[in-house]
C-alpha positions as CSV (number, residue, x, y, z in Angstrom):
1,X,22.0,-27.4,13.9
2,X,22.1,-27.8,10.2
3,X,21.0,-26.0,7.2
4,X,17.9,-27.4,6.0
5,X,17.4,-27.0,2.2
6,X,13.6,-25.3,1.3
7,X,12.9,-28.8,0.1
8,X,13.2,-30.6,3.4
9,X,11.4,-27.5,5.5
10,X,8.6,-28.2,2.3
11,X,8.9,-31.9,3.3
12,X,8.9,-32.0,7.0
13,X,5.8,-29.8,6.9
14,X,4.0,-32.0,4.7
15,X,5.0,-35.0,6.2
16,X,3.5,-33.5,9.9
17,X,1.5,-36.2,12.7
18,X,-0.3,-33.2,13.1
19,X,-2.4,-33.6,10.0
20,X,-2.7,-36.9,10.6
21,X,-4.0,-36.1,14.3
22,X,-6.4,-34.1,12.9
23,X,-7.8,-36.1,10.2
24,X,-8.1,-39.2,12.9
25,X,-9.6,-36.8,15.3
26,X,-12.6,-35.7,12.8
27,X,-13.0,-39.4,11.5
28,X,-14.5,-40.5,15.3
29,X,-17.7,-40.4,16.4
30,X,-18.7,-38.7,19.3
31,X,-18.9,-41.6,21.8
32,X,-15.5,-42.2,20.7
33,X,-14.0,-39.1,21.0
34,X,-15.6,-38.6,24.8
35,X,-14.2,-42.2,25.7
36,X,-10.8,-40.9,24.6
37,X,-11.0,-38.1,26.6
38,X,-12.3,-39.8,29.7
39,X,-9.2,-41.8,29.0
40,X,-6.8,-39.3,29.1
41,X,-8.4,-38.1,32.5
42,X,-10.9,-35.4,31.4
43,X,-14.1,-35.0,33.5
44,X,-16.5,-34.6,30.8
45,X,-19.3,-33.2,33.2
46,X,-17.0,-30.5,34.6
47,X,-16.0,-29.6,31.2
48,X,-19.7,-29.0,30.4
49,X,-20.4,-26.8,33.3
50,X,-17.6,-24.5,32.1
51,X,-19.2,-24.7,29.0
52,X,-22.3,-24.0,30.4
53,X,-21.1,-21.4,32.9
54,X,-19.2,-19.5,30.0
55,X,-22.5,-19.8,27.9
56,X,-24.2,-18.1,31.0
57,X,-22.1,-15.4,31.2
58,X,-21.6,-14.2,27.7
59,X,-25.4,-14.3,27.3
60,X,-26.1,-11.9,30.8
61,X,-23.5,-9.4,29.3
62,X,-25.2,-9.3,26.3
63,X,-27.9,-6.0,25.7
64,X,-31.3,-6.4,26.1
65,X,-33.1,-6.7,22.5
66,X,-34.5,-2.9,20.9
67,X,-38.0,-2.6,20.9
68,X,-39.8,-1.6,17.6
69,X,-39.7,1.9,18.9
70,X,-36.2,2.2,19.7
71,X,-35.8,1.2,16.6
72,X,-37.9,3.6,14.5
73,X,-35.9,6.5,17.2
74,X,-32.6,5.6,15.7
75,X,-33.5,5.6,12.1
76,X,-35.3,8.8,12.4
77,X,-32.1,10.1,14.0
78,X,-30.0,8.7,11.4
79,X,-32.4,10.1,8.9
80,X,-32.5,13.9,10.3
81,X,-28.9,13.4,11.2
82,X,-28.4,12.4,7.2
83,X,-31.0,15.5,6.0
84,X,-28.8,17.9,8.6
85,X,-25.7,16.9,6.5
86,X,-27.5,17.1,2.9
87,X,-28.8,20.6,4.1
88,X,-25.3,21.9,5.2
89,X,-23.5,20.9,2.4
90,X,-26.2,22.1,-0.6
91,X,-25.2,25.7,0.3
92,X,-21.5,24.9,0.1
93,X,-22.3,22.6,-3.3
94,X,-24.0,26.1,-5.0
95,X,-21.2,28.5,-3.9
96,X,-19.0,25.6,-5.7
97,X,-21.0,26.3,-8.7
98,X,-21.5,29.9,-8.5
99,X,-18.7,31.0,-6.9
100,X,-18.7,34.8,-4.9
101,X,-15.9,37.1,-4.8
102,X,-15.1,39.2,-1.4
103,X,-17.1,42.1,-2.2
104,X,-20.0,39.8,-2.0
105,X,-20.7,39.5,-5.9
106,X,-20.5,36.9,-8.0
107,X,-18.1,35.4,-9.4
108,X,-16.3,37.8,-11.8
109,X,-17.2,36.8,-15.7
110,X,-17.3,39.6,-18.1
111,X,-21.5,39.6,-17.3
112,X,-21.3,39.9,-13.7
113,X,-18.5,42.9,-14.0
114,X,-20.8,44.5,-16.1
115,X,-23.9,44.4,-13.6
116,X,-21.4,45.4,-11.1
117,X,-21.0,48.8,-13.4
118,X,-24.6,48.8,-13.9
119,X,-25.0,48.9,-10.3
120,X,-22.6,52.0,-9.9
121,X,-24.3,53.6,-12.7
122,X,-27.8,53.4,-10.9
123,X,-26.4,54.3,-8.1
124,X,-25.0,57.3,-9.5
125,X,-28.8,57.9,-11.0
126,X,-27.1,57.2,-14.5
127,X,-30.4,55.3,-15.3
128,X,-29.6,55.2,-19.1
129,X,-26.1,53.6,-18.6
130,X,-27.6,51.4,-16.3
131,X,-30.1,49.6,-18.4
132,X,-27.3,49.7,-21.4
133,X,-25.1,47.7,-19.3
134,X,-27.8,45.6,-18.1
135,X,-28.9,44.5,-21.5
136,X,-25.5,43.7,-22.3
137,X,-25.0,41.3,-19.4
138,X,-28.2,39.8,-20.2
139,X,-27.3,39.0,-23.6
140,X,-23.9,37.3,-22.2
141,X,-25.5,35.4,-19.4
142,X,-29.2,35.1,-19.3
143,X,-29.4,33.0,-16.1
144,X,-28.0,36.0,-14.2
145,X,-30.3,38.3,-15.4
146,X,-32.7,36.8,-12.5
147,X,-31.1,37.3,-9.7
148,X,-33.3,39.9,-6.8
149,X,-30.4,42.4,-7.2
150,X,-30.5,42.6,-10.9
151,X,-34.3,43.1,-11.4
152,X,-34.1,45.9,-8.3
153,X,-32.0,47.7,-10.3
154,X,-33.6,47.1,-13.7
155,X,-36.7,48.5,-12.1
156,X,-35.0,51.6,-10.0
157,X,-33.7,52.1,-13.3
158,X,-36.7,52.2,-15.3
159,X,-38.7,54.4,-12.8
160,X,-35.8,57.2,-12.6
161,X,-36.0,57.7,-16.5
162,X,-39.8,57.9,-16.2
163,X,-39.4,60.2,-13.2
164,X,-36.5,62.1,-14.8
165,X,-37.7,62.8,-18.7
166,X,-39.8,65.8,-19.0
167,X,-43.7,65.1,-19.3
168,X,-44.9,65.4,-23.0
169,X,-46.0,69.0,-23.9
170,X,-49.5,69.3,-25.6
């Protein structure tokens, strides 16, 4: 068999009956095309009951239609489904934002190492070194100055040097 260059493969395939076949096949009618077919010994009617029979089966395996409420079920589901997702992930999203260290803090600026030595200090019932550190951390980072743990201890603070100083003499 010989070598054909890529201009005779380019030729042969554009010089194809099959084309033409296909453009004399779409220019008949339809009486035309079943007499051509009856001609070349098709039985049109049992081609139509396959048809038919094929029809038949594809619409029996096919699912019954959802009902308004099956379809109001499914997009509540989606929706809870969607909210469950939303809710999982804003906890993760904040911890992205405020990251917490192991012990449990926050993340370890120069304001949040503070508190943590303000915490100490209360702890230790060194109320005035407390609140010193305290106000310094605010003045670095106001935000954090609002946290449950921070105003606990601003208060425990506060009470022990009322409870500690002596009462004013008369």
């Amino acid at each position: 068999m010989t070598k054909l260059s890529p201009e005779e493969i380019l030729r042969s395939i554009e010089e194809t009956s099959i084309d033409d076949e296909m453009d004399r096949a779409l220019s008949m009618t339809d009486e035309e095309r079943r007499a051509e077919l009856r001609a070349a010994g098709y039985d049109l009617d049992e081609l139509h009951a396959q048809a038919d029979a094929l029809h038949k089966r594809i619409v029996d395996g096919r699912r019954p239609r959802r009902t308004t409420t099956v379809r109001v079920l499914t997009l509540l589901a989606a929706t809870l489904g969607v909210l469950g997702v939303v809710v999982g992930i804003v906890p993760q999203v904040r911890d992205f934002l405020h990251p917490v260290n192991v012990a449990g803090g926050r993340k370890p600026t120069p304001a949040n190492a503070m508190r943590e030595k303000a915490f100490l200090a209360c702890d230790a019932q060194r109320y005035t070194e407390c609140l010193r550190l305290l106000d310094e951390a605010r003045a670095m980072d106001p935000d954090g100055d609002g946290t449950s743990q921070v105003k606990e201890c601003r208060q425990k603070a506060e009470t022990g040097l009322k409870n500690s100083s002596p009462a004013p003499s008369r």
